[in-house]
N, C-alpha and C positions, 0 to 999 in steps of 0.2 A: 695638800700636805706641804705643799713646797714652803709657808709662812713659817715651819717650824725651823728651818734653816736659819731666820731671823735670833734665832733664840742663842745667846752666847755658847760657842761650841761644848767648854766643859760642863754645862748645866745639862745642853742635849742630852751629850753622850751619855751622863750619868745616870740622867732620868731612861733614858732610852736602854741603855745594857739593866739597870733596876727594874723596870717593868719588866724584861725580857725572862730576865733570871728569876724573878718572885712568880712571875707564872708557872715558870719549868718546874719550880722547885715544889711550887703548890700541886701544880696537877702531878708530880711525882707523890706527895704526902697521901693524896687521892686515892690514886693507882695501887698504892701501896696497902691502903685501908681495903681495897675492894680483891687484891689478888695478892696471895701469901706468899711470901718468899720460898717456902719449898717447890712450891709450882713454879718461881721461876730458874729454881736452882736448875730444876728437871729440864728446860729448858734453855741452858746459858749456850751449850754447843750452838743448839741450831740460832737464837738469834745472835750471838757473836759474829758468825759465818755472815747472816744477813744484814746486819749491820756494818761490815767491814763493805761492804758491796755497793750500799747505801751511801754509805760516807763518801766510796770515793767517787762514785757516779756526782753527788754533789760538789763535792772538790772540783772537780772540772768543770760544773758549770759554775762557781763560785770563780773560782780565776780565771775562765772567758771573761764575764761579767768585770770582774774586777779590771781586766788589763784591756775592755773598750772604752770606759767610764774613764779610767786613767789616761788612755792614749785620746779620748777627747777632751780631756783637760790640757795635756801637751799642746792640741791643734790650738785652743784658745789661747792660751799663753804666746804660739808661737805667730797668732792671727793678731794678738794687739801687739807685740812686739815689731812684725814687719810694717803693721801700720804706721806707727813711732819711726820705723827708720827710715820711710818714706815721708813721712812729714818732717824729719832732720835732713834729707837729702834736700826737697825741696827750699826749705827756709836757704843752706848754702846756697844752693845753685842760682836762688833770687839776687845774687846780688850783681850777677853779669848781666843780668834783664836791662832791659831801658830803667834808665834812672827813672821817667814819669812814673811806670806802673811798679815800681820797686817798693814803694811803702804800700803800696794797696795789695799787695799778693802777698807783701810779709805779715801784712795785717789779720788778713782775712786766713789764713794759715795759723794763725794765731788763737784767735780768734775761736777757728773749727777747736784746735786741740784743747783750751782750756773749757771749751762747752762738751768735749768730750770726758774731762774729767769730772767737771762741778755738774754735769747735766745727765748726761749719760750712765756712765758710772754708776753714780747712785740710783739709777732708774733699774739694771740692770740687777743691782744687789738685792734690789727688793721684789726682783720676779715679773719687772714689767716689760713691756714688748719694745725693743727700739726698731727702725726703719731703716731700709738698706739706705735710703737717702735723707740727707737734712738741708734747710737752708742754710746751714755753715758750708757744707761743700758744696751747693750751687754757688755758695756768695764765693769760696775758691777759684771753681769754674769759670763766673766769669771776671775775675779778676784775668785769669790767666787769656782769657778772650780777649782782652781789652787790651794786649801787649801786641807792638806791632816793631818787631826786632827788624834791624838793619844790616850790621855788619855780620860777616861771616860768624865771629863768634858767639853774637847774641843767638843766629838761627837755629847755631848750634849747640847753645844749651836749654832753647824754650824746645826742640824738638827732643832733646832729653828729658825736659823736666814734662811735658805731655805723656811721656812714657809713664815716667814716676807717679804723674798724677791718675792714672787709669792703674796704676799697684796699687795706690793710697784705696783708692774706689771699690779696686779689689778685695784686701784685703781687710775693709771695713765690712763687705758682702760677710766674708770668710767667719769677720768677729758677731756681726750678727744672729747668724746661721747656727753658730758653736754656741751661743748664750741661750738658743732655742734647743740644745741637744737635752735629750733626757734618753733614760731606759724604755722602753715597750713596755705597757702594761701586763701583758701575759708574759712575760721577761718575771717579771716585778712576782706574777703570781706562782709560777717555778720556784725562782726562790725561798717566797715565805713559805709556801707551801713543802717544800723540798725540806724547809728548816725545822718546817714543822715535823714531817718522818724522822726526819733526823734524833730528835729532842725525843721525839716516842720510841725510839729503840733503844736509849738510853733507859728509859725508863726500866726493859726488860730485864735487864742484867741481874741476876740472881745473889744478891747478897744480905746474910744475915743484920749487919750495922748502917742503917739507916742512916745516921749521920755523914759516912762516907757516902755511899751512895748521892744522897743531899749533895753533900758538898763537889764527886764527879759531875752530876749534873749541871749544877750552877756554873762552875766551872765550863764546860761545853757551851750553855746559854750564854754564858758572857762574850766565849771566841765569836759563839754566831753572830750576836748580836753588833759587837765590834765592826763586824764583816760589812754587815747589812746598814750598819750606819756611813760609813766608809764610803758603800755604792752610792749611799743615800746623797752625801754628803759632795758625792764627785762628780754624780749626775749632772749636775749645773754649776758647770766650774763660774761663772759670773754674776752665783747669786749667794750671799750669806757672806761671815766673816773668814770660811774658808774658801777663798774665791779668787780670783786675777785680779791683783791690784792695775791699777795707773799709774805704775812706779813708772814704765818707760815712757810714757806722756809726760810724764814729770820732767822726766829727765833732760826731757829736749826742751820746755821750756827753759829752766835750770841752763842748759848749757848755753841754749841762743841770749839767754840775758847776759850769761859772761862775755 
């Protein structure tokens, strides 16, 4: 299902809350053919009662749901972001290095970040697996191997930028990890299924004008569906056009060129 991500977000949605709603609204036309509105006036108390109950036992698991999916999006965002400010940390810091190894570490830092935008990136968006390692950050690694500092201040910014380079390592783990997050499958079946009680108790409500009726429900289908595209949509903050750009990769090329 994840290929459907691929698909320009306002077409999704559209299609997605469309199908959603033309169901509801059908299997109410249904419903409505097979049980008479008097039968369900006789009953509005008691499914009102149970549908208020319903709704909100689902409301809770609707915004659990919504605000992990969300708060995994934030980790992503916040995992390529400190990656980005470790690879600007480091490009400065290269410049106190020994002069020999100072174009090879700016290089190869270079190098990693624009293969993370033009390579990764786009592997990412379209749902494929990247590797906590690559040969761009070994080719970093041993750039940084290969410096052999002298003065007191070179030792002490290659012992700083050692650091920075085990955050970069780090938080490239982090960015990984996050592009691998989705919902739990029985997560996933809660929901539609919850959506589905949901959308059938609606059905009950005892009213003579079917057009209303019609149009509450639809109305309901469209909130859910919104919902359910939303979780859909957040699950994989690194895949599809709503997803964590490469803007702060950008940025640092962008700024080390000025």
């Amino acid at each position: 299902m994840i290929w459907l991500l691929q698909i320009p977000p306002p077409i999704l949605g559209c299609l997605w809350v469309g199908v959603i709603v033309g169901i509801s609204v059908g299997g109410l036309l249904v419903f409505r053919r097979v049980v008479s509105h008097t039968r369900l006036e006789s009953a509005n108390a008691v499914s009102g009662t149970v549908f208020q109950l319903a709704g909100v036992l689902y409301a809770v698991l609707v915004a659990f749901v919504v605000v992990v999916v969300w708060e995994q999006f934030g980790d992503a965002e916040d995992a390529s972001g400190k990656e980005a400010a470790a690879i600007a940390d480091l490009l400065r810091d290269s410049v106190a290095l020994p002069a020999e190894s100072r174009n090879q570490i700016q290089g190869s830092l270079i190098a990693y970040t624009r293969n993370v935008i033009d390579e990764e990136f786009p592997r990412m968006r379209r749902g494929e697996t990247i590797w906590d390692q690559s040969d761009e950050l070994a080719a970093v690694w041993d750039s940084y191997l290969a410096v052999q500092p002298e003065t007191r201040n070179e030792i002490a910014f290659f012992d700083h930028a050692i650091i920075r380079l085990n955050d970069l390592g780090a938080e490239r783990k982090m960015r990984v990890s996050t592009s691998e997050a989705s919902v739990p499958g029985e997560l996933w079946v809660l929901l539609i299924g919850g959506g589905g009680v949901v959308m059938a108790f609606t059905f009950l409500f005892g009213t003579r004008d079917l057009i209303v009726h019609a149009i509450a429900v639809g109305l309901t289908a469209a909130l859910l569906a919104f919902v359910l595209y939303l979780i859909f949509a957040l699950e994989h903050p690194y895949v599809g056009a709503l997803s964590v750009q490469p803007t702060a990769y950008q940025n640092v090329l962008h700024d080390w060129a000025d």
